[in-house]
C-alpha positions in Angstrom: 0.0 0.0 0.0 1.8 3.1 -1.4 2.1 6.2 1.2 -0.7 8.8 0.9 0.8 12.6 -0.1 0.2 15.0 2.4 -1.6 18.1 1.6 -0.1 20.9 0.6 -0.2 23.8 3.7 -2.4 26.5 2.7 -0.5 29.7 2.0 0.6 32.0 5.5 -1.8 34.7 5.5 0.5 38.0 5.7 -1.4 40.6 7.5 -1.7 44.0 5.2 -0.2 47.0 7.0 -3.0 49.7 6.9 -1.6 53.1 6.1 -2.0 56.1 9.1 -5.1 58.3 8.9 -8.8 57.4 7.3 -9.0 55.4 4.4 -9.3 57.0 1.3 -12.4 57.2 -0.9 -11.8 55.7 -3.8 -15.4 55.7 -4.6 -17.0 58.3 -2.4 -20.3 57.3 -0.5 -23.0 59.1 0.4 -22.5 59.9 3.8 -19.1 61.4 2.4 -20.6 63.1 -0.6 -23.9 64.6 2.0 -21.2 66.0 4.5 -19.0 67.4 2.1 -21.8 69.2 0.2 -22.7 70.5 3.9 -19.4 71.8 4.6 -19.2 73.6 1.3 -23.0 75.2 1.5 -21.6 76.7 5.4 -18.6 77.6 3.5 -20.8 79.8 0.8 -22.4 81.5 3.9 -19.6 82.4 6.1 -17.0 83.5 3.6 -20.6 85.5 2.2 -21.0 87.1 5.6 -17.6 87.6 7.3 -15.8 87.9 3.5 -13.5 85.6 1.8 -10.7 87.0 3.5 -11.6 87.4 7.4 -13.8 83.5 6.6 -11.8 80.9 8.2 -12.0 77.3 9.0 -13.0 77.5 12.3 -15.7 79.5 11.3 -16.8 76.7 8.8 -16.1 74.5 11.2 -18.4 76.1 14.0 -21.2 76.6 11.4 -21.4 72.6 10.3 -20.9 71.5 13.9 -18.0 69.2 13.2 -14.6 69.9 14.3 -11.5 70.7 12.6 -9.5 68.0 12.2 -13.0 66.2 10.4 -13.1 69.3 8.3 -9.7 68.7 7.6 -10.7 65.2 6.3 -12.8 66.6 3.7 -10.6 69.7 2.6 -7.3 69.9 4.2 -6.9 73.6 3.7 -8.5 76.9 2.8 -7.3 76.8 -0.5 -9.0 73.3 -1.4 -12.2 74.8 -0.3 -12.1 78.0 -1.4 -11.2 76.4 -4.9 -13.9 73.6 -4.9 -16.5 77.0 -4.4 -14.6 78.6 -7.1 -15.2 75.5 -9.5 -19.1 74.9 -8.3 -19.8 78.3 -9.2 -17.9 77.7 -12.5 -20.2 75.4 -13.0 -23.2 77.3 -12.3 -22.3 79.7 -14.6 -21.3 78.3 -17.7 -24.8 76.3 -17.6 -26.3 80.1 -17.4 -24.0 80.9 -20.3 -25.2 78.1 -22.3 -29.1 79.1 -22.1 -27.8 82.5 -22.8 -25.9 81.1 -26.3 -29.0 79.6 -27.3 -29.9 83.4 -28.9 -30.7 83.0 -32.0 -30.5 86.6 -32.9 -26.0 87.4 -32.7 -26.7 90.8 -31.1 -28.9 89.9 -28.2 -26.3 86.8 -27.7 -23.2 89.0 -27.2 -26.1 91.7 -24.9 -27.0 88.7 -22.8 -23.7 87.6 -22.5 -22.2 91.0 -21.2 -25.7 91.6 -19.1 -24.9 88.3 -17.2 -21.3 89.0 -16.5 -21.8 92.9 -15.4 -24.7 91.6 -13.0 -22.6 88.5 -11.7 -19.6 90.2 -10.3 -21.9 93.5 -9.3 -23.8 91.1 -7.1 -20.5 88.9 -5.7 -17.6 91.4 -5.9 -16.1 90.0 -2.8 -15.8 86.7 -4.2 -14.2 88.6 -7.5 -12.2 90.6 -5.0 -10.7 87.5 -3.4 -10.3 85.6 -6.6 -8.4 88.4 -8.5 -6.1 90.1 -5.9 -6.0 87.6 -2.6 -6.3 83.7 -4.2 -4.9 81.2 -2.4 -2.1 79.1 -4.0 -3.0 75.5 -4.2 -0.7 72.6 -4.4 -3.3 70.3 -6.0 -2.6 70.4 -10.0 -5.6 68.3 -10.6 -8.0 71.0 -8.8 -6.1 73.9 -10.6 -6.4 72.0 -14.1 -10.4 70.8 -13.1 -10.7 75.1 -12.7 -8.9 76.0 -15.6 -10.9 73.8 -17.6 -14.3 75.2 -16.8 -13.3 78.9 -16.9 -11.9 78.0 -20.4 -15.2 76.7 -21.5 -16.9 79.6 -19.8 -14.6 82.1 -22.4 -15.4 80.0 -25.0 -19.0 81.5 -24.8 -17.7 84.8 -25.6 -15.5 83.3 -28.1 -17.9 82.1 -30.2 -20.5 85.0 -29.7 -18.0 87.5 -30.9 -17.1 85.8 -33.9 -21.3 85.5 -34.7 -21.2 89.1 -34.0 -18.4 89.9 -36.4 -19.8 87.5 -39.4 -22.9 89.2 -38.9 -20.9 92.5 -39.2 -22.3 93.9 -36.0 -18.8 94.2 -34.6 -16.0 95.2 -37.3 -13.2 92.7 -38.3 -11.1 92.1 -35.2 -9.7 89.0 -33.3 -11.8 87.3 -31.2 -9.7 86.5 -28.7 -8.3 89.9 -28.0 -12.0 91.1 -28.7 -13.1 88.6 -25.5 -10.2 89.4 -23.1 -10.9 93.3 -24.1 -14.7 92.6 -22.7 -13.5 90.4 -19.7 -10.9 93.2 -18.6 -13.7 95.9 -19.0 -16.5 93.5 -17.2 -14.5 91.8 -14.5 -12.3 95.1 -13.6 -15.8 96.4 -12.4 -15.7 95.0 -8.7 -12.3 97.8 -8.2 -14.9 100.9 -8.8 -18.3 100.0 -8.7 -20.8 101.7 -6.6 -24.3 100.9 -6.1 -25.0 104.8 -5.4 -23.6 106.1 -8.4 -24.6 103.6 -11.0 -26.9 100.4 -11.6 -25.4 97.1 -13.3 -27.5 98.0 -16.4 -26.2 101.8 -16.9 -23.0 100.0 -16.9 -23.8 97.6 -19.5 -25.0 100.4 -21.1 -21.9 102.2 -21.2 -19.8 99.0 -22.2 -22.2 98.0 -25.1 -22.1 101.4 -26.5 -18.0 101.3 -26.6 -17.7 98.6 -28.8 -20.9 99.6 -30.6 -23.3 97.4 -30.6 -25.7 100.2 -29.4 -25.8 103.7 -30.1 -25.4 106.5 -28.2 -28.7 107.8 -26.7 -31.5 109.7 -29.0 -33.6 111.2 -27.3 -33.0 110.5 -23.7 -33.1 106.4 -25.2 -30.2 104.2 -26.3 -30.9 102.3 -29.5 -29.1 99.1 -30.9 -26.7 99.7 -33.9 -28.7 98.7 -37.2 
């Protein structure tokens, strides 16, 4: 009788060395996705009340009722959530811009275009304020890329509604990028000097639209568009 083989020994199971701190979501859940929406929402409303500048972390902190080092967790500095705000309201915007575009008519395309970005920074010049002259650096090159990305698609707008504008020969042969930088310097230059007590978002318009022509100066007390 020939001698049975004994069976193989199962593999040693090596324990896996877990890395310090939470684990990382991969795949974010709910509960993750709920709190962080949270944090950024008390984010919106402190930096609108106390200011992007004077805002802090605590103060987010003490709004959402968590503590720092959990707020931490989600966004592990100022910068990261002050940018994540920054590319939500990117993304607000260029789905504004988009209805906007849908203008069949190339002059009031280019008018709605200007009207929305005179009224947005009007209404949020501390969040222009912050953005132009006091931004945060960010080590994170995938948030700064995610950012550029959108405000890129959010020029493209103007882009593409100056060159309608030009082909319909409602603005004179020009380039449309300088044409669009022109406009963004003149629009988003207005939260340095506007004042509520001097002038309305729409006299400003006004006063914009008539510059590069598309309307005329007033008749009769009334401004008219270029025909």
């Amino acid at each position: 009788m020939s001698a049975t083989k004994p069976p193989e020994a199962a593999p040693a199971l090596v324990p896996v060395k877990r890395s310090r701190g939470r684990p990382s979501h991969t795949v974010p859940s709910e509960l993750y996705e709920t709190r962080r929406e949270e944090i950024i929402e008390a984010a919106r409303q402190v930096f609108a009340r106390k200011g992007y500048s004077r805002g802090s972390l605590d103060d987010v902190a003490k709004a959402t009722g968590i503590s720092k080092p959990t707020l931490y967790y989600y966004f592990p500095s100022k910068a990261h959530l002050f940018y994540e705000l920054a590319s939500q309201r990117a993304t607000e915007q260029i789905a504004l811009l988009a209805e906007i575009a849908q203008e069949p008519d190339p002059r009031q395309c280019l008018i709605g275009l200007m009207r929305h970005q005179v009224q947005q920074v009007t209404s949020e010049m501390d969040f222009y304020r912050y953005f132009f002259d006091h931004r945060p650096l960010l080590k994170d090159r995938q948030l700064r890329l995610a950012l550029a990305k959108k405000l890129s698609a959010y020029s493209d707008y103007f882009y593409k509604s100056i060159r309608r504008a030009i082909d319909a020969e409602i603005l004179p042969p020009m380039n449309e990028f300088i044409a669009t930088q022109a406009i963004f310097g003149a629009t988003f230059w207005v939260y340095k000097w506007f004042d509520s007590g001097r002038f309305t978002p729409d006299e400003v318009l006004e006063q914009f639209l008539m510059m590069i022509g598309v309307i005329k100066p007033q008749v009769d007390g009334k401004t008219r568009p270029e025909s």
